[in-house]
matplotlib code that plots the C-alpha trace (Angstrom):
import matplotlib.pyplot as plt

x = [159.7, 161.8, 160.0, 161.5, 160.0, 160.6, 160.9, 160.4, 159.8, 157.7, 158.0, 156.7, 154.5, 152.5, 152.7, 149.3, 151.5, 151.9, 147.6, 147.4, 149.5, 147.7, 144.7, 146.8, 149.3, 146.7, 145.0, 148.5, 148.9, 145.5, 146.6, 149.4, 148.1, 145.2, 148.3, 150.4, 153.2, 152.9, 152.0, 151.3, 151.3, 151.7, 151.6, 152.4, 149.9, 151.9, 152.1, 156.0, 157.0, 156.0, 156.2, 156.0, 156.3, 156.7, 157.3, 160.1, 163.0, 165.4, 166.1, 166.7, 163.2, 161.8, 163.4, 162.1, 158.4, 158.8, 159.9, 156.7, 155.0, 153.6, 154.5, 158.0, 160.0, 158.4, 159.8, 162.9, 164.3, 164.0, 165.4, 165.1, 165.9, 165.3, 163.2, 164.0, 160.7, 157.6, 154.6, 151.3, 147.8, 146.4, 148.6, 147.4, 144.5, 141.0, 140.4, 137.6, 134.2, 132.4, 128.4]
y = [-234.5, -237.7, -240.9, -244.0, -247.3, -248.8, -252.7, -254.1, -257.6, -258.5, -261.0, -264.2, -264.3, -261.8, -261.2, -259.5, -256.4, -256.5, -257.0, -254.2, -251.9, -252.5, -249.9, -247.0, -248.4, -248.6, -245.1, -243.7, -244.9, -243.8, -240.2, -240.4, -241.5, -238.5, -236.4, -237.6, -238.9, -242.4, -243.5, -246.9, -249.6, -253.3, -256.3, -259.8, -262.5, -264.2, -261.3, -261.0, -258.3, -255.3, -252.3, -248.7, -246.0, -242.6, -239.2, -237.1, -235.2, -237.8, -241.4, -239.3, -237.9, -241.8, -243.1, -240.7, -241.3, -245.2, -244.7, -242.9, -246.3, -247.4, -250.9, -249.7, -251.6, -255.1, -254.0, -256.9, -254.9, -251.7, -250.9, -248.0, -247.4, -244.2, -244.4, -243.4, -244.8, -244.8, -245.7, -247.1, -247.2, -245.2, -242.8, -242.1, -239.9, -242.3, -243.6, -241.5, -243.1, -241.6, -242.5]
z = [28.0, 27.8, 28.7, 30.6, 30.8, 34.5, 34.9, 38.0, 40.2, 43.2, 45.5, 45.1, 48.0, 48.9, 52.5, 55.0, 55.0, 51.3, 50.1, 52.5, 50.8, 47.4, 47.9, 48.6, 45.8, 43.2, 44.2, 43.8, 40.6, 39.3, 40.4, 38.5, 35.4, 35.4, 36.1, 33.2, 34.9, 34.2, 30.5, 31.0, 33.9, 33.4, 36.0, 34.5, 35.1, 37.5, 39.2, 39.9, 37.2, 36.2, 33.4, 34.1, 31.4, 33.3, 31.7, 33.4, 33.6, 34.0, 35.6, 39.3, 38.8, 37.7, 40.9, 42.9, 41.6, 41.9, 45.3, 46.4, 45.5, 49.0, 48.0, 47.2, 49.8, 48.4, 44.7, 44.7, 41.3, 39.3, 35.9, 34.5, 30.9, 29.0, 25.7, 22.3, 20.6, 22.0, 19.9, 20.8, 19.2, 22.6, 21.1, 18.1, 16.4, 16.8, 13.7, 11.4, 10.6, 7.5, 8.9]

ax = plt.figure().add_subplot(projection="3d")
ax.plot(x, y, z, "-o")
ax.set_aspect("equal")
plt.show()
């Protein structure tokens, strides 16, 4: 299944609305990460971007997902880019001990 990493920004300010939103965002995202739909889910220490990598069919099928985000209508920007090299260390076989 082809894999697309999403980048996206949040507003500066976070609004009452917004901090509301965040529970039902972050259960959401949980769900999809046990379901192995999303691979991996970034936000940068300031808090205004992020990085989604999400498994699908195609860039229709990523929109759709991101836009099932309850904090969706905050999201400023969304790129979505399709990936020809992913590679991680989560990824991988766990090392072997020999004890």
């Amino acid at each position: 299944m082809p894999r697309f990493v999403v980048s996206l920004r949040l507003p500066a300010l976070f609004t009452q609305e917004f901090m509301a939103l965040i529970p039902s965002h972050w259960a959401l995202i949980q769900q999809l990460i046990e379901d192995h739909v999303i691979e991996t889910y970034a936000i940068s220490a300031d808090r205004t971007r992020g990085w989604i990598t999400i498994n699908a069919d195609d860039a229709a099928a990523v929109q759709a997902v991101v836009e099932l985000f309850p904090l969706y209508s905050f999201i400023t920007e969304v790129e979505i880019d399709e990936l020809f090299i992913f590679d991680s260390a989560k990824s991988r076989f766990p090392r072997l001990s020999l004890n």
